[in-house]
C-alpha angles and dihedrals in degrees: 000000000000087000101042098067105160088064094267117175118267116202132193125199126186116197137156111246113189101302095337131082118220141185123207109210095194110185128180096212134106100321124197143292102243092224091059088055093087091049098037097099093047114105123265096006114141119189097253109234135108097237090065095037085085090061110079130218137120100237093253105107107078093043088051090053096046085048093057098035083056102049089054090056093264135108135199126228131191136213114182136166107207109246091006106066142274137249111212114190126207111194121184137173111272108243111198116182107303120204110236099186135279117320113210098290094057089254131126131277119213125191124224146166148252123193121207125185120188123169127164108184105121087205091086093055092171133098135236132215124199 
């Protein structure tokens, strides 16, 4: 939504590849430059141009998401076609229940998950379903 300023659709698409799950995050906003793609994911880089200036950050955000993705097994990927939108893919490994041993009753335990997401930049002032 912050680089899609003139309102442009976000979709978000879920599928199974092979052994991974991965999310596609498709905008139609500004896109990027293809010579900023290698440095994207370095802390503190900012694509420099004055179109995106006004729109604040501090170039932490998506090297904070590939750290994360990373340590999880996983790793994110970009397409973008500069003026026109980007496509930015999370894959992670899929986790289906895992058995963690016998609980008291000799049974067994399965793990599971539970996904929270919390943000609280009002910038973003939409909402999102899955």
């Amino acid at each position: 939504m912050k680089y899609s300023p003139d309102g442009g659709r976000i979709s978000i698409r879920a599928y199974r590849w092979d052994d991974m799950l991965s999310i596609d995050i498709k905008d139609e906003g500004l896109g990027i430059p293809k010579e900023s793609l290698l440095h994207l994911f370095q802390k503190f880089y900012r694509v420099d141009n004055s179109d995106r200036r006004r729109i604040g950050g501090t170039g932490l955000g998506l090297a904070i998401v590939d750290e994360v993705i990373k340590s999880h097994g996983g790793y994110v990927t970009v397409f973008s076609n500069y003026g026109h939108g980007s496509t930015f893919t999370i894959s992670l490994p899929r986790v289906t229940q895992k058995e963690v041993g016998l609980n008291n009753d000799g049974q067994s335990r399965k793990l599971s998950y539970d996904i929270m997401v919390i943000e609280d930049d009002n910038n973003f002032g939409g909402t999102a379903q899955i």
